[in-house]
MIRO-394392 format. One record per residue (C-alpha): x, y, z; residue number from 1. Coordinates in Angstrom, 1 decimal, decimal comma, always signed. Each point is the difference from the previous one (the first is absolute). Example, Ala and Ser with C-alpha at 12.3 -4.5 7.8 and 13.67 -1.06 7.14 Angstrom:
((+12,3; -4,5; +7,8); 1)
((+1,4; +3,4; -0,7); 2)
END
This chain:
((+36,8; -24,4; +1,9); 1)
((+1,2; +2,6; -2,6); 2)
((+0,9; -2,2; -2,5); 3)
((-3,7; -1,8; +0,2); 4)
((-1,2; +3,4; -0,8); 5)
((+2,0; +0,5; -2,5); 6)
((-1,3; -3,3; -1,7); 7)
((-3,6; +1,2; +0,7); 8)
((+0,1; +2,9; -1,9); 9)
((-2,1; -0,7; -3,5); 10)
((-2,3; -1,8; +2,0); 11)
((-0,9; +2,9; +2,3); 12)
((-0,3; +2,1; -3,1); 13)
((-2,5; -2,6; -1,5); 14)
((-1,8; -0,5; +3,3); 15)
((+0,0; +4,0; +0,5); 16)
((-2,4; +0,1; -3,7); 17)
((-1,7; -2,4; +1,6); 18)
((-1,5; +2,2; +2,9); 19)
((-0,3; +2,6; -2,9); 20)
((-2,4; -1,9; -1,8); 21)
((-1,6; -1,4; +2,5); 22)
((-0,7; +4,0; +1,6); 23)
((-1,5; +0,2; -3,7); 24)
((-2,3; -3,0; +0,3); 25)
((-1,4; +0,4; +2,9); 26)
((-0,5; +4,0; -0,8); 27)
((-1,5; -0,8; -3,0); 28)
((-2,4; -3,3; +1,8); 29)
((-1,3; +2,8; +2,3); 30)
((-1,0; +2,5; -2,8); 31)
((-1,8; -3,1; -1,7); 32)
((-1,6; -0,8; +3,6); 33)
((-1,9; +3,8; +0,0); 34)
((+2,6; +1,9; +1,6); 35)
((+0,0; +2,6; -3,1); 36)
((+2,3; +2,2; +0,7); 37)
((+2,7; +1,1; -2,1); 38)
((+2,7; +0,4; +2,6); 39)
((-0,4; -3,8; -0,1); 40)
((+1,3; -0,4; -3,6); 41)
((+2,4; +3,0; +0,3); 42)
((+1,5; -2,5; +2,8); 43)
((-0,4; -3,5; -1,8); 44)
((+1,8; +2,0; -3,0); 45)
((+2,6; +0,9; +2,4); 46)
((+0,4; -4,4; +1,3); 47)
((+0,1; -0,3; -4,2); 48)
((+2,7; +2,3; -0,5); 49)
((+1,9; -0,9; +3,1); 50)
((-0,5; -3,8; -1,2); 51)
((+1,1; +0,5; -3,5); 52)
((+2,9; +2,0; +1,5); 53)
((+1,5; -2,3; +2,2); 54)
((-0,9; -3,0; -2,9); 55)
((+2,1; +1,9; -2,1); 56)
((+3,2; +0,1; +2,2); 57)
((-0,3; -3,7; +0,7); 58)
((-0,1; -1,3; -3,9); 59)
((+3,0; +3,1; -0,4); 60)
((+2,0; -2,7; +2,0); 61)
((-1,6; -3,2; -0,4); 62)
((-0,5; -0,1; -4,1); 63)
((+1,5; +1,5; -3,0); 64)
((-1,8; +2,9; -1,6); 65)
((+0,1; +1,2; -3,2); 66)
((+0,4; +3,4; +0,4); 67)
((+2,7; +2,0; +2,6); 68)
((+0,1; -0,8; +3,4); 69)
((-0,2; +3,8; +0,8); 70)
((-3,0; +0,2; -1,8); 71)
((-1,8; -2,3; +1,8); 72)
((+1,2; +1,3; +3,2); 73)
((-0,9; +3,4; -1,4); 74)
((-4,0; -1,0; -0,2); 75)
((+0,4; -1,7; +3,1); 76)
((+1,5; +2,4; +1,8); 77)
((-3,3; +2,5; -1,6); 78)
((-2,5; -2,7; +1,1); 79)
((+0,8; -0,5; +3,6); 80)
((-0,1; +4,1; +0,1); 81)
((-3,8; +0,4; -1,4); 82)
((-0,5; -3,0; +2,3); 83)
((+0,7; +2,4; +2,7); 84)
((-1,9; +3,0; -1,4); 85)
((-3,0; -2,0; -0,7); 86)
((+0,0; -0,5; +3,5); 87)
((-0,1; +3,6; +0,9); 88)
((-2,4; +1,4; -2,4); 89)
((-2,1; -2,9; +1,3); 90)
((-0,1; +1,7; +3,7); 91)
((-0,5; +3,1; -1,7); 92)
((-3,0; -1,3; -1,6); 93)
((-1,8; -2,0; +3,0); 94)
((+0,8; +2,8; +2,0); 95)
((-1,6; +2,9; -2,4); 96)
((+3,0; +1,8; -0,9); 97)
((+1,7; +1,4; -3,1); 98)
((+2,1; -3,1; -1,9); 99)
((+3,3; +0,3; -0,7); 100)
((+0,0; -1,8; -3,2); 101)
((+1,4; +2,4; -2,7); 102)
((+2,9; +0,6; +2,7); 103)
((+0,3; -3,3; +0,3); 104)
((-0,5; -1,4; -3,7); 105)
((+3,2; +2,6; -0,6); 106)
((+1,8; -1,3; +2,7); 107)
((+0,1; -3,7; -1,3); 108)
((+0,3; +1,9; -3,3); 109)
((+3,4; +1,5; +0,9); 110)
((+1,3; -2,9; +1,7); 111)
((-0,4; -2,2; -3,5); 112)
((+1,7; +2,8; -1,9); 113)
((+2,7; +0,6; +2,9); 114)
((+1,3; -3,3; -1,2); 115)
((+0,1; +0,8; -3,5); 116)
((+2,2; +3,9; +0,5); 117)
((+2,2; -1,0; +2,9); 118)
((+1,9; -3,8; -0,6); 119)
((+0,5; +0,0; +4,0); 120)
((-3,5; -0,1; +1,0); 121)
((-0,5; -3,3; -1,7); 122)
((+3,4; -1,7; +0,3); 123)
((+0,5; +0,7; +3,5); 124)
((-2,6; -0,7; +2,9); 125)
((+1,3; +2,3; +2,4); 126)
((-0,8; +2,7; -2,3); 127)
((-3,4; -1,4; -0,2); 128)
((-0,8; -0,4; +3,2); 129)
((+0,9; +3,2; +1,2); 130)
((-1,6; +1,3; -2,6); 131)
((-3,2; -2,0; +0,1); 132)
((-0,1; -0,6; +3,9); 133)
((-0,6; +3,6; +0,4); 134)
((-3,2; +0,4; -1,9); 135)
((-1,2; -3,3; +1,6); 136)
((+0,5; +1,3; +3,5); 137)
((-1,9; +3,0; -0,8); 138)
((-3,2; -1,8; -1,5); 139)
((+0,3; -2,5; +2,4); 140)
((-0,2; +2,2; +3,0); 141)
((-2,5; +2,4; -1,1); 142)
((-2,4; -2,9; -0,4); 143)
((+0,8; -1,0; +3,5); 144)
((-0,1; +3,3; +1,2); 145)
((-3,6; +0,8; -1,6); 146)
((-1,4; -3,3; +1,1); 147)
((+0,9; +1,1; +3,5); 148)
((-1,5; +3,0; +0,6); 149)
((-2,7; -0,6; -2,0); 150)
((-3,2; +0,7; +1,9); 151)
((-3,6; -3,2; -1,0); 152)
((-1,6; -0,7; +2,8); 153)
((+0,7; -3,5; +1,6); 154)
((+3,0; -0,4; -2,9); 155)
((+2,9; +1,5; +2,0); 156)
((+1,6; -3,3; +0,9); 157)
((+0,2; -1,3; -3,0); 158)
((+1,0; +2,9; -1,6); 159)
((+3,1; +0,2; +1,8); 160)
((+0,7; -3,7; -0,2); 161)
((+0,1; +0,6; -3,7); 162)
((+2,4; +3,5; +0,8); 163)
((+2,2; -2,0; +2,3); 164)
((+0,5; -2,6; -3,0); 165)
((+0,9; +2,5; -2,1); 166)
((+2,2; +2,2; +2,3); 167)
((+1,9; -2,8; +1,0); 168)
((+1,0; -1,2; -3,7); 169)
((+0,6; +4,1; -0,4); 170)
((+2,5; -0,5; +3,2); 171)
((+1,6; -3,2; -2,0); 172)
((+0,4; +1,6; -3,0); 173)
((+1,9; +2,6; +1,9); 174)
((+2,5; -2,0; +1,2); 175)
((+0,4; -1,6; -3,4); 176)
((+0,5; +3,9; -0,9); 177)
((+2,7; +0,6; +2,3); 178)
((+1,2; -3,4; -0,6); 179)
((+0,8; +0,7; -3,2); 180)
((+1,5; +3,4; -0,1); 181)
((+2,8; -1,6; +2,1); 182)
((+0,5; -3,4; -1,8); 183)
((+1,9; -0,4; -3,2); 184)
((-0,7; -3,5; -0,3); 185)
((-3,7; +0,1; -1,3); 186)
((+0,9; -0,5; -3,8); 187)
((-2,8; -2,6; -1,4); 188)
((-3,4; -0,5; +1,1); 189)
((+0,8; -3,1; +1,4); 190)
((+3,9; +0,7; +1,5); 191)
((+1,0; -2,2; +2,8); 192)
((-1,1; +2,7; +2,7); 193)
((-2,2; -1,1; +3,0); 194)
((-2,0; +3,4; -0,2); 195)
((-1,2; -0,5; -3,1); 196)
((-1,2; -3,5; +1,5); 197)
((-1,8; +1,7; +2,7); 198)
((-1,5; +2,7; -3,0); 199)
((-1,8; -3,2; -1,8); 200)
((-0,6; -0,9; +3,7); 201)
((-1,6; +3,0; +0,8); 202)
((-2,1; +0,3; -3,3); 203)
((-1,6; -3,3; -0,1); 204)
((-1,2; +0,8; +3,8); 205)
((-0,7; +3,1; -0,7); 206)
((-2,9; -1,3; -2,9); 207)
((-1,5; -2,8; +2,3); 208)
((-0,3; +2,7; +2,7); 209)
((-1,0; +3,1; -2,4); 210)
((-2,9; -2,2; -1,4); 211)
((-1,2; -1,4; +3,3); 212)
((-0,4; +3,1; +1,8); 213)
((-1,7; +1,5; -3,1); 214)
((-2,4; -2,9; -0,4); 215)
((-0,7; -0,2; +3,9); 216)
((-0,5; +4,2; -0,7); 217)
((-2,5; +0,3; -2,5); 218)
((-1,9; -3,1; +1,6); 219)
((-0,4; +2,2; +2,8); 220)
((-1,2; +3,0; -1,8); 221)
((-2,5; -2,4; -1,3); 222)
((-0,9; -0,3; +3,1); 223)
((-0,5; +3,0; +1,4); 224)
((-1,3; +0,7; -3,3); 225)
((-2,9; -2,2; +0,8); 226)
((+0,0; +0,9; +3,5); 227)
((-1,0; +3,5; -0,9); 228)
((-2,7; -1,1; -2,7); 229)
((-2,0; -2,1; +2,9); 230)
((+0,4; +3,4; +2,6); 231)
((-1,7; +2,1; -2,9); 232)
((-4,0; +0,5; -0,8); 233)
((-0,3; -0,8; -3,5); 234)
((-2,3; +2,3; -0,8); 235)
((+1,0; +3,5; +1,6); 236)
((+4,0; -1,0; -0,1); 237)
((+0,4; +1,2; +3,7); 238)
((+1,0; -2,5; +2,8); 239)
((-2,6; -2,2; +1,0); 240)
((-0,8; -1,6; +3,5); 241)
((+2,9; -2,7; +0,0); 242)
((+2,1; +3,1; -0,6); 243)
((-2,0; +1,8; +2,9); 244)
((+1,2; -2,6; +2,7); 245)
((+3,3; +0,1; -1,4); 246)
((+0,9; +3,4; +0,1); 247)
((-1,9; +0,4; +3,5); 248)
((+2,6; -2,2; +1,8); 249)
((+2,9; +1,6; -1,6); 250)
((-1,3; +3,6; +0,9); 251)
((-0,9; -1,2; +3,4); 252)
((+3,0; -1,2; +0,7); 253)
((+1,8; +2,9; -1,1); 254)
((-2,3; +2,4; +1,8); 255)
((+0,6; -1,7; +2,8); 256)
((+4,0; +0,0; -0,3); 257)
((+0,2; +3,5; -1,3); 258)
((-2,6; +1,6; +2,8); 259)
((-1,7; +1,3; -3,2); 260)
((-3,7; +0,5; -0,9); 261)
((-2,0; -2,5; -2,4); 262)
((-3,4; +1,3; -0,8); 263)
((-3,0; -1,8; -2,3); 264)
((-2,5; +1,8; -2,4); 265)
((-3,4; -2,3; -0,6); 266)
((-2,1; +0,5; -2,8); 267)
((-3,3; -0,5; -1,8); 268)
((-1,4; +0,7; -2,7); 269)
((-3,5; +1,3; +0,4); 270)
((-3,3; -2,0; -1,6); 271)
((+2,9; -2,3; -2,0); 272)
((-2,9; -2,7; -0,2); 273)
((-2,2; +2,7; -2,0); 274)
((+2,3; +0,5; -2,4); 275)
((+0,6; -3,5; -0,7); 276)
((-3,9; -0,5; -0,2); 277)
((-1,1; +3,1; -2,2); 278)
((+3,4; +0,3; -1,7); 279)
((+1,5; -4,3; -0,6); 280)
((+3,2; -0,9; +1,6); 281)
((+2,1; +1,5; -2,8); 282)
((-1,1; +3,4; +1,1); 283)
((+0,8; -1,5; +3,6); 284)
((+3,7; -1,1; -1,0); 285)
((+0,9; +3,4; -1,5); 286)
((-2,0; +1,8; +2,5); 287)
((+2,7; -2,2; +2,5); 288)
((+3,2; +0,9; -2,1); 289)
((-0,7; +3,6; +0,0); 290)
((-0,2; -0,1; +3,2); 291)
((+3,4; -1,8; +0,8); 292)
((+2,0; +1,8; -2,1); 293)
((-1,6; +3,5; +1,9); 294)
((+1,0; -1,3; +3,2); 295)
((+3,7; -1,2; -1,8); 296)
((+0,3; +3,3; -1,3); 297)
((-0,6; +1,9; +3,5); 298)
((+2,5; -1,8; +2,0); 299)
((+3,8; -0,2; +1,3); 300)
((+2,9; -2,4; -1,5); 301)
((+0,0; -1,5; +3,4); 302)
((-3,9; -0,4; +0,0); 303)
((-1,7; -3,4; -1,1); 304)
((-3,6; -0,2; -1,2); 305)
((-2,2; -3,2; +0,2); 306)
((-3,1; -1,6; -1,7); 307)
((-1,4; -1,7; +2,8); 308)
((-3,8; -0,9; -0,7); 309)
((-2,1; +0,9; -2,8); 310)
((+0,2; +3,4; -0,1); 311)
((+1,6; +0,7; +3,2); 312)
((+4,1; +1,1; -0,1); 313)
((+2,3; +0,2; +2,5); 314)
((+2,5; +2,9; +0,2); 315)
((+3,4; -0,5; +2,7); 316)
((+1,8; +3,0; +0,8); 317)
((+3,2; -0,5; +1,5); 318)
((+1,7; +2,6; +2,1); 319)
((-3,3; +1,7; +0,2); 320)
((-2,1; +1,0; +2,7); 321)
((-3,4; +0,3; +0,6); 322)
((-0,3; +3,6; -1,4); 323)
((+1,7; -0,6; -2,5); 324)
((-1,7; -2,9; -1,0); 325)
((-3,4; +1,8; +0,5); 326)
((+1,1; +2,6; -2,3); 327)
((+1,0; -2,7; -2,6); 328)
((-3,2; -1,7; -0,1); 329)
((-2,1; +3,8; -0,2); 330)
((+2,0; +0,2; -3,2); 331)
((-1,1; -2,7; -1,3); 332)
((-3,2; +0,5; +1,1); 333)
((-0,3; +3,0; -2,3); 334)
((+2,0; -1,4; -3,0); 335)
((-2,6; -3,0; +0,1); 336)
((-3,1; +2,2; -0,1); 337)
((+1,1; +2,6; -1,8); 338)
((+0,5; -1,3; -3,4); 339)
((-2,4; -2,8; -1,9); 340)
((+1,0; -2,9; -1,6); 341)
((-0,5; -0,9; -3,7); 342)
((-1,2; -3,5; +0,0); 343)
((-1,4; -0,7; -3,9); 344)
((-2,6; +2,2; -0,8); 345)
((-0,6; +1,5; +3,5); 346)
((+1,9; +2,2; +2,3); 347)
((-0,5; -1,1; +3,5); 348)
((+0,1; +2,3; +3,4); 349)
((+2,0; -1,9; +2,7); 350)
((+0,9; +0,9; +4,1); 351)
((+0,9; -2,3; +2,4); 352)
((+0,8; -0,4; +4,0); 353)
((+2,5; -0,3; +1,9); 354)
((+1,5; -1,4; +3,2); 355)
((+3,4; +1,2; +1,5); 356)
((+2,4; -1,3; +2,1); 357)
((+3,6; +0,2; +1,6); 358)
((+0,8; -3,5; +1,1); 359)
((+1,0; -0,5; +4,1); 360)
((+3,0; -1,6; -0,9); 361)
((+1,6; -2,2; +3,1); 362)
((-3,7; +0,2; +1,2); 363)
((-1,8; -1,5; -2,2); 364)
((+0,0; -2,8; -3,1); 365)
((-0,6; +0,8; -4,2); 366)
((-3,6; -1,7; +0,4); 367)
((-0,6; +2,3; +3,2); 368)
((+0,7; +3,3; -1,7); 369)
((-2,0; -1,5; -2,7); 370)
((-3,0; -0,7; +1,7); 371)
((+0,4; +3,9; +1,4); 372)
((+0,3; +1,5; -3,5); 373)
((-2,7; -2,3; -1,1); 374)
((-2,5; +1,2; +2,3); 375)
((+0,6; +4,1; -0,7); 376)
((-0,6; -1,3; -3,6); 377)
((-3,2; -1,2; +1,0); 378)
((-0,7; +3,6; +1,9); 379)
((+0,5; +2,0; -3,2); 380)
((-2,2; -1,8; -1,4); 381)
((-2,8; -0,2; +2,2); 382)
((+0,5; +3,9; +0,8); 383)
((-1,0; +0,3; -3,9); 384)
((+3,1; -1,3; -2,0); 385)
((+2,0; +2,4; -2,0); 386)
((+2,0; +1,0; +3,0); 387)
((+3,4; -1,1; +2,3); 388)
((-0,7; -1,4; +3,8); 389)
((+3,5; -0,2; +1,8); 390)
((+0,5; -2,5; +2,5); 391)
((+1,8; +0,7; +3,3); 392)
((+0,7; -2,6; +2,9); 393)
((-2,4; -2,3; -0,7); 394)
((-3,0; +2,1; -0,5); 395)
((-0,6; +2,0; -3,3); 396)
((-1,1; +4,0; -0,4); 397)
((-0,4; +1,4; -2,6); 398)
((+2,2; +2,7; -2,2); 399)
END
């Protein structure tokens, strides 16, 4: 079995570009598809570089060259490490952080110059894989460890399925580490040694696996991407009523789990339909996103706000209770009414009404407390508008 591997070794190294180039390709094919994002080429220029690295080390053994051997090692060698930076600045990148790329750039910098100053680094490949194993490992695994605690929502799993890729050629690359500090037989690139085997081994898995778990990855953020477009109102920004019956059952659920208080603020906007018919609808759309970004502005991290009719908006306070939640919506309420909109050529006086609500979780469905909130709503309004009705049990007062 050894000495088939042995036999095997300049085809693994051509096979191993091979899964570089194709990580390039397809990186490159989902750029060209609309997937614009640059972390996409930083990685299909790490499958290029990892390619022409590998390609390199095969022709090294398989043709003659006309220039040194150590030479073309030497770029080799400096290919297959930006291969591996690439790869980390693009994480950085998709995930919003700082690149490493000057860092980096040095790096691969010092490792082509390392085999110029010191005849070892280039004539012996223990020397060069402790040497170059060590920065590998560290790109390698902070890449895998940012993907993993990286916090999208709906993107953990295939974040980490990324991370576990990359730790687990970090953990390889560690043995190879340790492997060589205590073996004087690594000489060549291609000595009889079955580690070094298993290093090609490990490399060309490592690219098929690297670029299906970052294709499968950005695929999803597509997703959610587009997930998250349909949950939003176009025109105010804010979530809009597919969002609504989203985040009900999660914050029902974990009321209910949690034996915390989920509370609902319903509004609307006073004499919308005047506006719109003294004042056009482009009055009424601004008039609308004043209005949402107001209720964003007065709210909680943890609190979501809705669009869920024409000029009505939802507002879900988790963890609150009912007083709270009454107090919420007086302050709105006042923000509302107490400062005109600019809409064109005319400044326009605003109020609205308001229902309240704390949800009977365990006791009662979404649509229940709805229809609850729904019909204090209705109370402010007929008591003269401008004004918050709270509703308690199933009957409504007002505040």
């Amino acid at each position: 079995m050894t000495e088939l591997l042995m036999l095997d070794v300049r085809t693994m190294a051509f096979a191993t570009s091979i899964s570089g180039f194709l990580m390039a390709a397809t990186m490159l094919g989902i750029y060209l598809a609309g997937m614009r994002s640059r972390a996409v080429l930083d990685w299909a220029g790490a499958g290029l570089a990892f390619g022409v690295g590998y390609l390199m080390g095969h022709i090294l053994q398989s043709m003659e060259v006309p220039v040194p051997v150590w030479v073309v090692g030497t770029v080799a060698n400096a290919a297959i490490a930006l291969g591996h930076g690439l790869i980390l600045i693009g994480v950085q990148r998709y995930l919003g952080l700082r690149c490493w790329t000057l860092p980096i750039v040095l790096a691969v910098g010092l490792i082509l110059v390392s085999s110029l100053v010191f005849p070892e680094a280039r004539e012996t490949l223990r020397a060069r894989i402790i040497f170059q194993s060590g920065f590998y490992i560290v790109l390698d695994a902070y890449a895998g460890a940012l993907l993993w605690y990286a916090h999208r929502p709906g993107m953990r799993r295939f974040h980490r399925t990324a991370a576990l890729v990359l730790l687990a050629f970090a953990a390889f690359l560690l043995l190879r580490f340790s492997y060589a500090l205590f073996s004087p037989a690594l000489t060549t690139s291609f000595v009889q040694d079955p580690f070094q085997m298993a290093a090609f081994l490990a490399a060309m898995v490592f690219g098929f696996c690297i670029t299906m778990a970052l294709t499968v990855m950005m695929f999803r953020e597509k997703q959610v991407e587009l997930i998250g477009l349909a949950s939003k109102d176009p025109l105010t920004g804010i979530n809009n009523r597919l969002g609504l019956d989203r985040a009900a059952a999660t914050h029902m659920a974990l009321a209910r789990q949690r034996g915390r208080p989920l509370s609902a603020v319903l509004l609307d906007i006073d004499h919308f339909k005047q506006i719109n018919d003294r004042h056009g609808h482009q009055a009424g759309d601004i008039v609308l996103s004043v209005v949402a970004q107001r209720i964003q502005a007065a709210l909680r991290d943890s609190d979501n706000a809705f669009r869920v009719g024409g000029e009505e908006f939802l507002v879900m306070l988790p963890g609150a209770g009912l007083e709270q939640a009454r107090r919420v919506a007086e302050r709105l309420r006042r923000q509302i009414a107490g400062e005109s909109i600019v809409a064109g050529d005319r400044v326009l006086g605003l109020t609205a009404s308001f229902g309240v609500v704390e949800c009977r979780v365990g006791q009662e469905s979404w649509s229940q407390c709805m229809q609850r909130v729904d019909r204090a709503l209705y109370r402010a309004k007929d008591a003269g508008r401008d004004r918050v009705e709270v509703a308690i049990n199933f009957l409504a007062v007002a505040s």
